[in-house]
C-alpha positions as semicolon CSV with decimal commas, in nm:
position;residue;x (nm);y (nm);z (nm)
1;X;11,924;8,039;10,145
2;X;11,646;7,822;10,234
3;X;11,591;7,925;10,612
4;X;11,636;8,293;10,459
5;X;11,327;8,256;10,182
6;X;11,162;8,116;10,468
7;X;11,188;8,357;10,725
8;X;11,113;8,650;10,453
9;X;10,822;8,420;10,378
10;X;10,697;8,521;10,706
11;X;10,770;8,827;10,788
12;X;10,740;9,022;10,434
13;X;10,416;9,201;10,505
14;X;10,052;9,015;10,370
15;X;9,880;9,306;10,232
16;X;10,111;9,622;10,236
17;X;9,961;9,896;10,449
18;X;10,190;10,192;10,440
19;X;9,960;10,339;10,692
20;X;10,072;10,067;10,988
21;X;10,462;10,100;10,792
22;X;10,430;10,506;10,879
23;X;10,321;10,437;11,201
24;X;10,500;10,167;11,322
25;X;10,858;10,330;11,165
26;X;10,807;10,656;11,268
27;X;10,723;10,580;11,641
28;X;11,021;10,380;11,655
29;X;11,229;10,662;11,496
30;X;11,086;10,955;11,670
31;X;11,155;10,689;12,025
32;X;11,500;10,689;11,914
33;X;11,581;11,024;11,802
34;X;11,417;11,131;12,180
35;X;11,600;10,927;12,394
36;X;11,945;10,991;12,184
37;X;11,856;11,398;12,237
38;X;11,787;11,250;12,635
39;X;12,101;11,089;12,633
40;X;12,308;11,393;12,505
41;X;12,168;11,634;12,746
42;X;12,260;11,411;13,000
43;X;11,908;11,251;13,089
44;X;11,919;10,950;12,982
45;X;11,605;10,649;12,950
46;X;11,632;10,343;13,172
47;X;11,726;10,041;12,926
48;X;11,354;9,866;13,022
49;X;11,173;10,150;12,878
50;X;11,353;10,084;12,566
51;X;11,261;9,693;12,578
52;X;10,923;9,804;12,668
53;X;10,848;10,053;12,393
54;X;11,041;9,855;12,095
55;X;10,892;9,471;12,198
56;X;10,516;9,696;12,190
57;X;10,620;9,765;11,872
58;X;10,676;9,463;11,751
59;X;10,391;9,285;11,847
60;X;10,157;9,555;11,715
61;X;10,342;9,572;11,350
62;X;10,313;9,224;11,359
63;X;9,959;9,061;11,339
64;X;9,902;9,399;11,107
65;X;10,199;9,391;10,881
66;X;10,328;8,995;10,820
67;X;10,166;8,702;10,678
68;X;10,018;8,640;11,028
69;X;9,757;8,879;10,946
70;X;9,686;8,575;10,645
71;X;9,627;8,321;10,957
72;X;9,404;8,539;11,145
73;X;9,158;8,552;10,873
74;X;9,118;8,172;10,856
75;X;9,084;8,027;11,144
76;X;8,915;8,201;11,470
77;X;9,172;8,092;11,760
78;X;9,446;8,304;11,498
79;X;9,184;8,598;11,508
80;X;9,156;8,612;11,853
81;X;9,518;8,578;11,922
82;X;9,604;8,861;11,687
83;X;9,343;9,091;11,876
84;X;9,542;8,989;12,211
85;X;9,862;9,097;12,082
86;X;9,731;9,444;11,964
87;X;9,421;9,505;12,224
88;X;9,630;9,381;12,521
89;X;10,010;9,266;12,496
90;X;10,142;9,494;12,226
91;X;9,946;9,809;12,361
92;X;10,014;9,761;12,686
93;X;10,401;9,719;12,642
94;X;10,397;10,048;12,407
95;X;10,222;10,232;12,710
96;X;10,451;10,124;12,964
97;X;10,729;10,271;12,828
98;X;10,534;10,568;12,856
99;X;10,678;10,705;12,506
100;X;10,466;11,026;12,481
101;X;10,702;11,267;12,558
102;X;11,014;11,093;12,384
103;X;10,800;11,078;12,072
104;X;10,725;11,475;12,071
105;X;11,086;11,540;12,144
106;X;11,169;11,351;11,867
107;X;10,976;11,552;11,595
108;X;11,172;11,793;11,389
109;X;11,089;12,112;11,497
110;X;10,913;12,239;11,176
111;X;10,678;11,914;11,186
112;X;10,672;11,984;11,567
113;X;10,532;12,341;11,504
114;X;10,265;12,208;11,260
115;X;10,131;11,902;11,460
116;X;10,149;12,122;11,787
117;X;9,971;12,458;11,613
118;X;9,688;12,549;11,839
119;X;9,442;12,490;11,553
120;X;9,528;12,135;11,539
121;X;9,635;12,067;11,905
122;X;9,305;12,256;12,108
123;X;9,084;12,042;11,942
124;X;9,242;11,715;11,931
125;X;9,366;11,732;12,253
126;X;8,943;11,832;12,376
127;X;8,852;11,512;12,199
128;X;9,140;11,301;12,373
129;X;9,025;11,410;12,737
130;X;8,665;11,310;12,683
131;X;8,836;10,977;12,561
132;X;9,046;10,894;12,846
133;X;8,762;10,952;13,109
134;X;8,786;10,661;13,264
135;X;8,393;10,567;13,227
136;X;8,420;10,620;12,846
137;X;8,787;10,407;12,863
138;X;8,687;10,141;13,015
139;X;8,339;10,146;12,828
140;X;8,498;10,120;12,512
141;X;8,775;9,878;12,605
142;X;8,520;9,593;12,709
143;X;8,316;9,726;12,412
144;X;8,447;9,706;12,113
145;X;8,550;9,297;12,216
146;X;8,185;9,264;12,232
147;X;8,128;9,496;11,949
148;X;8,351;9,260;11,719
149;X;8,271;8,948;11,838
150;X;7,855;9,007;11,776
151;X;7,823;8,724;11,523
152;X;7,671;8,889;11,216
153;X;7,927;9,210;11,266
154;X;8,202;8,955;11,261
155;X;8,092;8,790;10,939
156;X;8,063;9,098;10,767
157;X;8,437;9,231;10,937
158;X;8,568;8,908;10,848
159;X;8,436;8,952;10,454
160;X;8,486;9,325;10,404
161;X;8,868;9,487;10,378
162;X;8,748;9,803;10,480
163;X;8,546;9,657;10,804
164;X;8,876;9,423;10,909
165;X;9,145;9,705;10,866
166;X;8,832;9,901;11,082
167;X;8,827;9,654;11,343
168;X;9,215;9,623;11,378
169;X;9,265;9,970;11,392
170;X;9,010;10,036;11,631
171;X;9,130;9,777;11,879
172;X;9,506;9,848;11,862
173;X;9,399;10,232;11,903
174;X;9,148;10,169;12,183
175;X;9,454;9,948;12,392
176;X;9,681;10,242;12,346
177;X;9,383;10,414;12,514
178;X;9,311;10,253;12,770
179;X;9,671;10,150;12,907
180;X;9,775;10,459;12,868
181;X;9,540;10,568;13,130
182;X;9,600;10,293;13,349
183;X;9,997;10,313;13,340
184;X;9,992;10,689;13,325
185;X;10,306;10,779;13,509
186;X;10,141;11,103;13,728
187;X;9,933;11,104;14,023
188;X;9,608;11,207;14,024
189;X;9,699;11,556;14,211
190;X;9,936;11,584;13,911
191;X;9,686;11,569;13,658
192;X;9,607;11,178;13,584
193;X;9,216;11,120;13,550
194;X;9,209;10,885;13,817
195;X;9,440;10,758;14,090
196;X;9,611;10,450;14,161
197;X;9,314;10,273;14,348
198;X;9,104;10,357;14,088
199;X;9,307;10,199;13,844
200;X;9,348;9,904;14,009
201;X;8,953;9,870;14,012
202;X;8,935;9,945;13,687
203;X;9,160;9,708;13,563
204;X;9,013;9,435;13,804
205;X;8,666;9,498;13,677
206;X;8,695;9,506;13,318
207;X;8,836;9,141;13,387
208;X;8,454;9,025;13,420
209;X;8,310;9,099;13,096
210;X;8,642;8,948;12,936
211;X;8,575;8,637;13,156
212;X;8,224;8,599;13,062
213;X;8,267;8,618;12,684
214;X;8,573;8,370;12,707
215;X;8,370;8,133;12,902
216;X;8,150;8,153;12,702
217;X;8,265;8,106;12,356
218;X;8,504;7,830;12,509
219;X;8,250;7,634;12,671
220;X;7,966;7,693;12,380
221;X;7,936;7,338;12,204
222;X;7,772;7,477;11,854
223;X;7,970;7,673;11,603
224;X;7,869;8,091;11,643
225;X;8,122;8,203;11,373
226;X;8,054;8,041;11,055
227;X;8,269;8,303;10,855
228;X;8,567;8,086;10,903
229;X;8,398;7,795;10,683
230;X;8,353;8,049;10,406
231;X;8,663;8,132;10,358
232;X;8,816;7,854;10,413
233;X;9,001;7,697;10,727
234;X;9,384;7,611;10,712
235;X;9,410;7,352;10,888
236;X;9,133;7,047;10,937
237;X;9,042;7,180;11,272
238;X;8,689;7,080;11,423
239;X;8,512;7,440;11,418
240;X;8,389;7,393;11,783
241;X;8,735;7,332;11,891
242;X;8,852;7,644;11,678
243;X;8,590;7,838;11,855
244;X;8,695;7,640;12,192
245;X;9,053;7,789;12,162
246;X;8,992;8,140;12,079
247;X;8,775;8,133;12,386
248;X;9,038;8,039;12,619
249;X;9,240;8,252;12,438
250;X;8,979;8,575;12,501
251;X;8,930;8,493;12,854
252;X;9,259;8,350;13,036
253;X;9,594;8,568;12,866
254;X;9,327;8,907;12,860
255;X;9,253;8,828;13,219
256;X;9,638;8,803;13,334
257;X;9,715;9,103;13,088
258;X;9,475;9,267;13,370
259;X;9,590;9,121;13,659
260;X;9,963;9,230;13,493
261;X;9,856;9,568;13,485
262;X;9,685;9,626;13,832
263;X;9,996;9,474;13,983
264;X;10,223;9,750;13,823
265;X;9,963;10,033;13,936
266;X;10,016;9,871;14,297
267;X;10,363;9,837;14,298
268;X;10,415;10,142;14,188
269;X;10,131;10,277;14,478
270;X;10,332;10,113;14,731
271;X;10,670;10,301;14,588
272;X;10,461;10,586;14,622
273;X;10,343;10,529;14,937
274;X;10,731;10,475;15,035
275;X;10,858;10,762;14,896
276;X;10,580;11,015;15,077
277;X;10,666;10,834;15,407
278;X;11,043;10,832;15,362
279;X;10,972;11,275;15,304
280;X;10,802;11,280;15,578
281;X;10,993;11,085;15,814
282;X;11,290;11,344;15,660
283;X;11,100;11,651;15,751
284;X;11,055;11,524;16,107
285;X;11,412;11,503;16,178
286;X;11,471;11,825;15,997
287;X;11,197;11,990;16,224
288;X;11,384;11,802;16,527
289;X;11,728;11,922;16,461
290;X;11,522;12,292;16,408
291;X;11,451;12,251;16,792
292;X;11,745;12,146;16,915
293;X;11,992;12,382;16,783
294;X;12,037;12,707;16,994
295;X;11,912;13,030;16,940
């Protein structure tokens, strides 16, 4: 009984938000329903898309939803380890599922027919192609870090509802974004907004800024965010040494999230790669067994 107080304790949400309920429930439900209709016609989802899509999930309902969210607005390292899980784990995992398609599938059709109208879709689908140019993507990915992290916006985040729901929103949303683009499953003569070796780069690059801002904060020996000592620390933590650990936090598990991602975009380039020269080496024999049969 204990162990089971406990654990609701924990996971019972903080401050109900229906909004990140909705969201976080219906993706998973829509996911399902899509791959079951997959699996009846036949076509069924590998079992790491699954892992992929439900852990991403997870880790984004989580620093939103459960007393977590409590920790992350008293002490720093918490707050930057919350913005990893939804700016950079959690996003990343939903996006390599690649759920997009699943997820329309698994609308009922009359919802399907509303959210899908042309007066609803032509628009919203103008303003998501100027959003996942990659310029604008990547601009806003390094960003908004920056953005949050500007000590007198944080203060005021940190002491407004509005502003911190604002600033968790907008980096779960701008993850989703920009991993989407990265791990986008076509080619760029399919239709992606930028190949493979661009994506690579792009991941590779926006490494720097992430570097220099964990660097910094890590290796700064005065306190920047003084928020934290207003409302109220949880544990007797010097706040250098708070500071200190969010740093490391900002610069080393963001930097291998990158390095994570450019080493799917290559592995999957090299499958690529494979696959072209495995058609072509099949078209040569096909042409060479042309030639040699008799006319």
């Amino acid at each position: 009984m204990f162990l089971l107080t406990d654990l609701l304790h924990w996971v019972l949400p903080w401050d109900f938000s229906p909004t990140v309920l909705i969201c976080c429930g219906g993706c998973a439900w829509l996911f399902a329903r899509g791959a079951a209709l997959r699996r009846r016609a036949g076509t069924p989802i590998a079992a790491w898309r699954h892992w992929a899509f439900y852990s991403g999930v997870a880790l984004l309902y989580v620093p939103l939803q459960t007393r977590y969210d409590y920790l992350a607005q008293h002490m720093f390292w918490m707050h930057r380890l919350q913005h990893l899980l939804l700016h950079d784990m959690g996003s990343l995992l939903f996006a390599l599922a690649v759920p997009w398609s699943l997820l329309a599938e698994g609308l009922p059709v009359r919802l399907r027919a509303v959210l899908f109208h042309p007066a609803l879709r032509v628009p919203v689908s103008a303003v998501y192609r100027v959003l996942r140019r990659p310029s604008i993507a990547f601009v806003l990915f390094v960003g908004l870090t920056y953005f949050w992290l500007w000590p007198s916006i944080h203060f005021k985040a940190m002491l407004s509802l509005d502003e911190y729901k604002c600033m968790n929103w907008s980096v779960a949303l701008d993850g989703l974004l920009f991993w989407s683009l990265i791990l986008d499953p076509r080619s760029r003569r399919e239709g992606a907004p930028i190949g493979l070796g661009g994506r690579i780069v792009l991941t590779l690059v926006a490494m720097v800024p992430e570097t220099i801002i964990g660097a910094f904060l890590s290796l700064h020996l005065h306190t920047i965010y003084t928020v934290y000592d207003v409302c109220g620390r949880l544990w007797p933590v010097d706040p250098v040494t708070d500071q200190q650990i969010g740093g490391l936090i900002t610069w080393i598990p963001a930097s291998m999230m990158d390095t994570a991602a450019a080493l799917l975009v290559l592995a999957r380039w090299i499958h690529a790669d494979e696959r072209a020269r495995g058609g072509a080496r099949m078209r040569g024999r096909g042409a060479a067994v042309a030639v040699e049969l008799p006319h």
